[in-house]
LUMKEVEX-226732 format. One record per residue: x, y, z of N, C-alpha, C in turn. Coordinates in Angstrom, 3 decimals. Example, Ala and Ser with C-alpha at 12.3 -4.5 7.8 and 13.67 -1.06 7.14 Angstrom:
// residues 2
PATI       nxx       nyy       nzz      caxx      cayy      cazz       cxx       cyy       czz
PATI    13.190    -5.690     7.800    12.300    -4.500     7.800    13.200    -3.300     7.800
PATI    12.850    -2.250     7.080    13.670    -1.060     7.140    12.900     0.030     7.870
//
This chain:
// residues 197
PATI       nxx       nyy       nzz      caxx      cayy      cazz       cxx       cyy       czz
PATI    -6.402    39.259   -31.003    -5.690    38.494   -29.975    -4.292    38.217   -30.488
PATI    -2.838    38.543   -29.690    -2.055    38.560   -30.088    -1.857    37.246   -29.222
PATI    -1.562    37.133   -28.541    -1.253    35.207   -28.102    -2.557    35.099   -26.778
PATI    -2.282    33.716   -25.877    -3.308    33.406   -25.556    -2.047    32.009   -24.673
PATI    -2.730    32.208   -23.487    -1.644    31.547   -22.582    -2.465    30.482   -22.019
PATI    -2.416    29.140   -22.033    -3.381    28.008   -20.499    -2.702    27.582   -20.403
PATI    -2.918    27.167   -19.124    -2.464    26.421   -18.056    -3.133    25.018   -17.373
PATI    -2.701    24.110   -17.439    -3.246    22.602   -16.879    -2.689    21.763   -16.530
PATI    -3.034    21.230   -15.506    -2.478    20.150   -14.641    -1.824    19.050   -15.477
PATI    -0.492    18.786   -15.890     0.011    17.594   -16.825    -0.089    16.308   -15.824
PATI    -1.034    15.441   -16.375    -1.110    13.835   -15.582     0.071    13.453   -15.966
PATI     0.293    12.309   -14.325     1.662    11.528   -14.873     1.363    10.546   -15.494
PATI     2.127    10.212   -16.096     2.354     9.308   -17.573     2.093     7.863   -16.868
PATI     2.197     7.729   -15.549     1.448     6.361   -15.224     0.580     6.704   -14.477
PATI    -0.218     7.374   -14.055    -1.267     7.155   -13.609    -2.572     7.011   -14.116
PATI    -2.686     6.479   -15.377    -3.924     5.562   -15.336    -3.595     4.301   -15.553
PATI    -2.441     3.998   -15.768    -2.082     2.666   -15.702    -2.330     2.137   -14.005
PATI    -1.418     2.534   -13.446    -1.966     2.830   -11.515    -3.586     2.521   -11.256
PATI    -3.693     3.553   -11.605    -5.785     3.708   -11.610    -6.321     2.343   -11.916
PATI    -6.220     1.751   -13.371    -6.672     0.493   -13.569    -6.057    -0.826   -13.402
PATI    -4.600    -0.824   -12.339    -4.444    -1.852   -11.656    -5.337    -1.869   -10.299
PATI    -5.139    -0.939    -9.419    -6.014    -0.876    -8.161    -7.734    -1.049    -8.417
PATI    -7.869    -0.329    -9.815    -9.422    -0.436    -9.825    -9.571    -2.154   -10.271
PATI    -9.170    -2.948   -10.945    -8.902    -4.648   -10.843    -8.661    -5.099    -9.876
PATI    -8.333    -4.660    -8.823    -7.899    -5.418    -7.583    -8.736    -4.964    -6.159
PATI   -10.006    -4.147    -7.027   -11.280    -4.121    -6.558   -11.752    -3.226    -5.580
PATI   -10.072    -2.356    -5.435   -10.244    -1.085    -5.043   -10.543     0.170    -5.232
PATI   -11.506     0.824    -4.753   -12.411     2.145    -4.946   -11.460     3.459    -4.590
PATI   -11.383     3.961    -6.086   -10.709     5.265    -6.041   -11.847     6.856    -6.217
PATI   -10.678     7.750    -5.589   -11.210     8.894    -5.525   -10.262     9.914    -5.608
PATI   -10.540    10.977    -6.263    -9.131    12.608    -6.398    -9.826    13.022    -5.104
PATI    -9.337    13.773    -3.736    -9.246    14.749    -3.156    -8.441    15.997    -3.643
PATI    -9.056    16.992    -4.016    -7.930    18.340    -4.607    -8.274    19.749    -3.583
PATI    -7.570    20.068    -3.544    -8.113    22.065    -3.072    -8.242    22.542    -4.153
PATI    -8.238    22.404    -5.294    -8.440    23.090    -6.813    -9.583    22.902    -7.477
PATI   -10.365    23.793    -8.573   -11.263    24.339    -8.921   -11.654    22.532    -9.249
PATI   -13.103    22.349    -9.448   -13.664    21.448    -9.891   -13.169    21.325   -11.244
PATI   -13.351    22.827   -12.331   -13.190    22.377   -14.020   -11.295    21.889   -14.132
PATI   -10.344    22.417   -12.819    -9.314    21.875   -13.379    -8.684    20.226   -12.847
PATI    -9.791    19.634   -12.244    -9.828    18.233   -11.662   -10.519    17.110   -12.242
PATI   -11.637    17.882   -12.781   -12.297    16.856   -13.776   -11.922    16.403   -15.099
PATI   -10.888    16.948   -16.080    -9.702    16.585   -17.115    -9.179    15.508   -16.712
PATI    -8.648    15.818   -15.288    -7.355    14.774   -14.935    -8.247    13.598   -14.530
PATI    -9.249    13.840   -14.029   -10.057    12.513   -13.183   -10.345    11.794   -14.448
PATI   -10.621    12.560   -15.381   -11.170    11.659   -16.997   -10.004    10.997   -17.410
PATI    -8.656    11.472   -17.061    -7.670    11.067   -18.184    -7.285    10.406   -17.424
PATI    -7.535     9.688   -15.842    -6.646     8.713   -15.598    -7.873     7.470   -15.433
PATI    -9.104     7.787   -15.480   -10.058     6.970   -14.849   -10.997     7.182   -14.007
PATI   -10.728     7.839   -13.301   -11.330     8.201   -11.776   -12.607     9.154   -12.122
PATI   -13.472     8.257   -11.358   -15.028     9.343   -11.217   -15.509    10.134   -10.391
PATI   -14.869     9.405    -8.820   -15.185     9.989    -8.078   -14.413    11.537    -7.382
PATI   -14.651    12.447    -7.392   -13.789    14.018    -7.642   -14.792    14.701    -6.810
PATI   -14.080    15.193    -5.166   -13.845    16.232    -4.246   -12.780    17.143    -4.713
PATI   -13.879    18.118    -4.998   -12.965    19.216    -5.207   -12.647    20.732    -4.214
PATI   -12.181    21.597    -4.455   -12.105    22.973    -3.659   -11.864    22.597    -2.221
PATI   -11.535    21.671    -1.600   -11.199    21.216    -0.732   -10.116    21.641     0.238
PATI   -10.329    21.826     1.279    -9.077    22.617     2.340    -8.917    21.469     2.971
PATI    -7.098    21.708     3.595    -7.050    19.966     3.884    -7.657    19.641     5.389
PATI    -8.473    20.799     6.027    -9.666    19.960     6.919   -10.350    18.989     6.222
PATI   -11.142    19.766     5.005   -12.026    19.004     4.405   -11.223    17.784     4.066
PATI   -10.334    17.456     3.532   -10.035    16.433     3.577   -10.120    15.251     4.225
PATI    -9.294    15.851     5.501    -9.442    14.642     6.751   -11.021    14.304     7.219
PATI   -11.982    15.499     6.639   -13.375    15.365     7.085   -13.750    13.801     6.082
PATI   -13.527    13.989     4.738   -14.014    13.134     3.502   -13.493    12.027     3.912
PATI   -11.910    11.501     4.624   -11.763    10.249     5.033   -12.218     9.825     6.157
PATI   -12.236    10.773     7.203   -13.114    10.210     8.587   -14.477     9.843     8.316
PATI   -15.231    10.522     7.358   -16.346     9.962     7.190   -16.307     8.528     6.678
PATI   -14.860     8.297     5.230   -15.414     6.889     4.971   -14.694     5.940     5.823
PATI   -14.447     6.174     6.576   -13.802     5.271     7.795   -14.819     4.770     8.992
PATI   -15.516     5.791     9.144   -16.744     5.749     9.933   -17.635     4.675     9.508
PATI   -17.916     4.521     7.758   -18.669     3.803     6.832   -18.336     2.631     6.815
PATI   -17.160     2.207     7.417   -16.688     0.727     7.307   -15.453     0.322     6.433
PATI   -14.902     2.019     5.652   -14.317     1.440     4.735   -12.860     1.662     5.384
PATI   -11.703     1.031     4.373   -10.115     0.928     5.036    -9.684     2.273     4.081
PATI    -9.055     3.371     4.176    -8.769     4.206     3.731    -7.205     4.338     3.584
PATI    -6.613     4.970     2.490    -5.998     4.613     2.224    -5.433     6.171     1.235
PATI    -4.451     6.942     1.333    -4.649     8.232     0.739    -3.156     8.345     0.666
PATI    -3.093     8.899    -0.939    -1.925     8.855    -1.624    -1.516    10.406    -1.977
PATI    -0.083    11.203    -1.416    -0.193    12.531    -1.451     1.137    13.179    -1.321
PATI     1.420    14.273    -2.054     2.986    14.704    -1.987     2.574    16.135    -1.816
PATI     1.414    17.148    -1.288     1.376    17.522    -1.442     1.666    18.431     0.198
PATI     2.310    19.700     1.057     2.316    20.174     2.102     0.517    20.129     2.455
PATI    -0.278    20.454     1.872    -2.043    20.409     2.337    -2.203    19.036     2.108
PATI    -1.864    17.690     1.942    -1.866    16.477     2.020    -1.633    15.662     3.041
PATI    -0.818    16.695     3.904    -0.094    15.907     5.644    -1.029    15.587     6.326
PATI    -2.387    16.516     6.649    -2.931    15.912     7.257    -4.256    14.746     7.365
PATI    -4.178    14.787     5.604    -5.128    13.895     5.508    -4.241    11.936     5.882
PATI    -2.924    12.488     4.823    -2.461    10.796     4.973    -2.135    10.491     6.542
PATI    -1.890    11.275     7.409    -2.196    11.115     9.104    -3.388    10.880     9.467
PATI    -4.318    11.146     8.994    -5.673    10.694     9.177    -6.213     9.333     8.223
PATI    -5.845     8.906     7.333    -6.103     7.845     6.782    -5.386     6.476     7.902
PATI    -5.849     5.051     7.724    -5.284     4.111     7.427    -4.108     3.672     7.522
PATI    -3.887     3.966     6.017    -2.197     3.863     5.302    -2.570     5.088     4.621
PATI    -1.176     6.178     5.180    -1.130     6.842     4.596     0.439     7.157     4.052
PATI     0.065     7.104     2.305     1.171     7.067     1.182     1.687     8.192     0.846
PATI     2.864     8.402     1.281     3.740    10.042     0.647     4.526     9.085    -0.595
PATI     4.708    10.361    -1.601     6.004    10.149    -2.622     7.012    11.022    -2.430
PATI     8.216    10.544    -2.580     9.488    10.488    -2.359     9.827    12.187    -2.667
PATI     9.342    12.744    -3.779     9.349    13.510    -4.056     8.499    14.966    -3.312
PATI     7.585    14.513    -2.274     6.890    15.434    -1.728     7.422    16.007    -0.975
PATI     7.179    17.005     0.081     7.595    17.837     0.926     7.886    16.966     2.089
PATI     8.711    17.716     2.657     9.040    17.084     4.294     8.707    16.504     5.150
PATI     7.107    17.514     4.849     6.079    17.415     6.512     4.988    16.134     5.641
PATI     5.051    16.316     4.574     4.293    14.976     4.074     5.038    13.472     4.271
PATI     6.280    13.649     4.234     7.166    12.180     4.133     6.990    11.783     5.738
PATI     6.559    13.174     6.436     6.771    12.335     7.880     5.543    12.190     8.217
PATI     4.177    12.523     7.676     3.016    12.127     7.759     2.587    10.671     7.307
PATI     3.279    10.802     6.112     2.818     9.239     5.971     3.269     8.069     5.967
PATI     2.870     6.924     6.533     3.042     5.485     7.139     4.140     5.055     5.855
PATI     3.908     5.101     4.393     4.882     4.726     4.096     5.753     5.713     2.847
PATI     6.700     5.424     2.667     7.363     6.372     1.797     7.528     6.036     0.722
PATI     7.305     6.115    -0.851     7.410     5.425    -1.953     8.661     6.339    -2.178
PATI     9.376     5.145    -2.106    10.973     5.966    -3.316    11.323     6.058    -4.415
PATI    11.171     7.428    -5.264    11.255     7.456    -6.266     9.500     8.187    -6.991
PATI     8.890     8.666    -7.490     8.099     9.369    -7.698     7.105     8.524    -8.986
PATI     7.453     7.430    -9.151     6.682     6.449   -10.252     5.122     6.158    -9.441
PATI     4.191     6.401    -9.801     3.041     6.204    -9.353     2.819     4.175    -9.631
PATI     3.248     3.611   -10.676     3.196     2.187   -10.673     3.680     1.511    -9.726
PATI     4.806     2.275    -8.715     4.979     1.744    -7.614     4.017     1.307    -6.519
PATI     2.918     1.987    -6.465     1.534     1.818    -5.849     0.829     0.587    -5.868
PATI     0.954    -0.411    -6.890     0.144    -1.529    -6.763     1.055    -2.867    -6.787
PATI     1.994    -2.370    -7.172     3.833    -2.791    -6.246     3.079    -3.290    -4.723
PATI     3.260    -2.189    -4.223     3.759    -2.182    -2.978     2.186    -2.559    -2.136
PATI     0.992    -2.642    -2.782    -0.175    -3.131    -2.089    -0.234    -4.739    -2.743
PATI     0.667    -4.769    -3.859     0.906    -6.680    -3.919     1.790    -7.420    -2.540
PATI     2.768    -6.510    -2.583     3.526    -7.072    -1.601     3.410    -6.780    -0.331
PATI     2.684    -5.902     0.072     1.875    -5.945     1.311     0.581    -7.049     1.631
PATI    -0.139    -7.797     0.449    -1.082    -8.710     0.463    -0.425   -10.055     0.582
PATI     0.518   -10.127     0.232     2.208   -11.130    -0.355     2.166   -11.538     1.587
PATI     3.087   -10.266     1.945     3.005   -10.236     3.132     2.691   -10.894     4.250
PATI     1.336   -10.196     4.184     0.072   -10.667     5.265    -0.269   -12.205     4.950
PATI    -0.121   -12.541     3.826    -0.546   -13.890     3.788     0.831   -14.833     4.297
PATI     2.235   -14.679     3.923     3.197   -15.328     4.150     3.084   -15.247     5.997
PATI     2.738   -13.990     6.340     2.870   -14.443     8.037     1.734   -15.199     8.367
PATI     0.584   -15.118     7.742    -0.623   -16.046     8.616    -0.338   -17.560     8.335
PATI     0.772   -17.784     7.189     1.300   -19.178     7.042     2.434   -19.354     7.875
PATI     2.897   -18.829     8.477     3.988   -18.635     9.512     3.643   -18.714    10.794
PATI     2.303   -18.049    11.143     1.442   -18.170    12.412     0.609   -19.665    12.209
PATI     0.220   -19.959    11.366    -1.001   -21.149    10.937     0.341   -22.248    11.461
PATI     1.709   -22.655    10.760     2.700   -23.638    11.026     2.955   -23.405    12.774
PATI     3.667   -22.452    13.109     4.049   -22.572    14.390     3.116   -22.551    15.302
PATI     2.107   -22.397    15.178     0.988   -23.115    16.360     0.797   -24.620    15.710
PATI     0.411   -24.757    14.780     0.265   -26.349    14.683     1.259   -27.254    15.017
PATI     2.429   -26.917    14.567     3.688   -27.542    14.776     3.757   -27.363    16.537
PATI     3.817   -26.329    17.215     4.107   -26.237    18.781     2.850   -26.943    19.455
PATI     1.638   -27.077    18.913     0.598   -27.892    19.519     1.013   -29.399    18.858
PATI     1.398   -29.669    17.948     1.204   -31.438    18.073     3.048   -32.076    18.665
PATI     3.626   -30.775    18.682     5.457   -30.924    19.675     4.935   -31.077    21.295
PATI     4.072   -30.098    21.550     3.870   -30.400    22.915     3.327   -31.337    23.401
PATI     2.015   -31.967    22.582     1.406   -33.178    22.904     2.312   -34.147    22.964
PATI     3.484   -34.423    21.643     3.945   -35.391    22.180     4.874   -35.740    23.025
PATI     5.524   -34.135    23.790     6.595   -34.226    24.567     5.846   -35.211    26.175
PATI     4.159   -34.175    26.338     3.554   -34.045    26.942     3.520   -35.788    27.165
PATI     3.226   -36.396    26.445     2.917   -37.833    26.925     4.406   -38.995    26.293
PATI     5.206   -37.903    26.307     6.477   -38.986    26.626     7.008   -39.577    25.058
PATI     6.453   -39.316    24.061     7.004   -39.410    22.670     7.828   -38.830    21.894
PATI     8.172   -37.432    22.617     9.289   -37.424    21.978    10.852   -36.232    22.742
PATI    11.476   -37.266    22.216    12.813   -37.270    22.776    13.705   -35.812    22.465
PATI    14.141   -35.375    23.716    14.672   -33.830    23.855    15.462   -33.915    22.238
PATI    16.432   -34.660    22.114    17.226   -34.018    20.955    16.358   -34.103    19.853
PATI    15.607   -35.050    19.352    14.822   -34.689    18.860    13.920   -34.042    17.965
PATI    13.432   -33.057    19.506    12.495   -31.837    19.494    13.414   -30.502    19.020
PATI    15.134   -30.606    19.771    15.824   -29.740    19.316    16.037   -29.423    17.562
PATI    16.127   -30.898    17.071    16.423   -31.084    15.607    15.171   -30.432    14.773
PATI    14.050   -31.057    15.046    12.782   -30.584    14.879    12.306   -29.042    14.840
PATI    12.643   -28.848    16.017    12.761   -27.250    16.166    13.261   -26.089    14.942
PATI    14.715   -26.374    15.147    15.576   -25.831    14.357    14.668   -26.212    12.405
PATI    14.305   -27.348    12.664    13.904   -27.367    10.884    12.754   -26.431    10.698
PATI    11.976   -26.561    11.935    10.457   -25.708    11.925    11.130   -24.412    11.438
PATI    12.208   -23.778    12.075    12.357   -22.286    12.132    12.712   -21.868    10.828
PATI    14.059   -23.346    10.212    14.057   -23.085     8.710    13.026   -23.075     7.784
PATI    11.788   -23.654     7.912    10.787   -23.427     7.045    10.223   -22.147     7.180
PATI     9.857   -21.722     8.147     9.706   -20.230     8.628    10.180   -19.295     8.019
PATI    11.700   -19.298     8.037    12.504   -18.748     7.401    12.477   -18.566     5.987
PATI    12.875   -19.633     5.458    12.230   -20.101     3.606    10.841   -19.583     3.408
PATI    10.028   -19.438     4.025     9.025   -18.814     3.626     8.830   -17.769     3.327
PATI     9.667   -16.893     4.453     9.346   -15.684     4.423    10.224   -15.145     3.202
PATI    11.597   -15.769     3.509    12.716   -15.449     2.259    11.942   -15.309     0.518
PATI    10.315   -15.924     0.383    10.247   -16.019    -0.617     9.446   -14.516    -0.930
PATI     9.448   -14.055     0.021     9.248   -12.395    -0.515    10.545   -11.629    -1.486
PATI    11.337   -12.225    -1.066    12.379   -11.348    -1.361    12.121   -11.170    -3.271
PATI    11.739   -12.377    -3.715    11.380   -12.093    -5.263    10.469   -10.980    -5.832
PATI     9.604   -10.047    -4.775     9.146    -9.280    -5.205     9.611    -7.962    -5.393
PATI    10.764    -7.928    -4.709    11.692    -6.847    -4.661    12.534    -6.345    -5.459
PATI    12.505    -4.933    -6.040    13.426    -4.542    -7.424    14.446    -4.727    -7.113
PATI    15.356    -4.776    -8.136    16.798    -4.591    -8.567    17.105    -3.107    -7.785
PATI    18.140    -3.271    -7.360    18.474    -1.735    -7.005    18.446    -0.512    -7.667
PATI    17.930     0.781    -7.838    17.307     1.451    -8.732    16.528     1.403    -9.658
PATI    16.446    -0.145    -9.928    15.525    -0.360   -10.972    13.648    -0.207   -10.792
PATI    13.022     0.227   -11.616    11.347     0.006   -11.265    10.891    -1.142   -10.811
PATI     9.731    -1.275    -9.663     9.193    -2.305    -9.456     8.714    -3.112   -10.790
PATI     8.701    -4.111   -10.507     8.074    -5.088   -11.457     6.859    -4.789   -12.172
PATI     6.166    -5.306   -12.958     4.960    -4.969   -12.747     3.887    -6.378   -12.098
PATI     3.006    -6.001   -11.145     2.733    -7.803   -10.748     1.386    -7.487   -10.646
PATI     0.390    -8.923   -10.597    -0.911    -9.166   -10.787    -1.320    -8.767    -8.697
PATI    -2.463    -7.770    -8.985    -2.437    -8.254    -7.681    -3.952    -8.991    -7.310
PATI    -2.974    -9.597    -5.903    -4.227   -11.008    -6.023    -4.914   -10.857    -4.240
//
């Protein structure tokens, strides 16, 4: 044997860091690949991941998430790949990287900029961040507009007032939401790294 050539999939350098934030935050991962089982099961070992669909055409794909969608579960599929479009259109949330093809960036719901896989539990903190800052935003302005109306309703309280009142409600609203803004990088800089809760 005069030389001797292989070839293998190089993992990115954060994705098992990725892997074992989402798998802490109690989310169930899985590889979808179109590639041989022996060259998917390396990478599934070296980032974490057990669960591995392999040889997969990207029907099969969209088949493997419609099924767990069917099951009750929220799906959720991360992909830069042109045979990836139609699964992250068929997921949930479906995640392109910045770096993928065309028809993938316009398939999926959101676009990660920049090709860092740690951006991933980034951006499902501050989507949980989110959802909770508006249901405190919805929870205030109904309480606040139900005990304003009662008392306009029986004569307690006085138009200017309600105007003054008003206006402070909206600033708390406001301040609330403003307190997202701390989760947000520096311009070019990497997301943070944050606990997600």
């Amino acid at each position: 044997v005069r030389a001797r050539l292989e070839l293998a999939d190089r993992v990115r350098p954060d994705a098992a860091e990725m892997v074992s934030a989402l798998k802490g935050a109690g989310l169930r991962m899985g590889i979808l690949s179109g590639d041989r089982e022996a060259a998917v099961r390396p990478v599934a070992r070296a980032v974490g991941v057990t669960e591995v669909w392999s040889g997969l055409a990207p029907t099969d794909k969209v088949a493997a998430l419609s099924k767990a969608r069917r099951d009750g579960e929220v799906v959720g599929m991360v992909g830069d790949g042109l045979n990836d479009a139609p699964a992250l259109a068929a997921a949930d949330v479906g995640i392109a990287l910045a770096g993928g093809t065309d028809l993938t960036r316009e398939a999926g719901d959101v676009v990660l900029l920049g090709n860092e896989l740690r951006r991933l539990p980034w951006l499902i903190a501050l989507a949980r961040d989110t959802r909770r800052v508006i249901g405190q935003n919805l929870a205030w302005a109904f309480g606040y507009n139900a005990i304003m109306l009662a008392l306009a309703f029986f004569g307690r309280l006085h138009p200017l007032a309600a105007a003054v009142l008003m206006l402070i409600s909206s600033f708390f609203v406001l301040g609330n939401s403003l307190r997202l803004r701390k989760a947000a990088p520096a311009e070019g800089a990497p997301p943070p790294a944050r606990e997600l809760t």
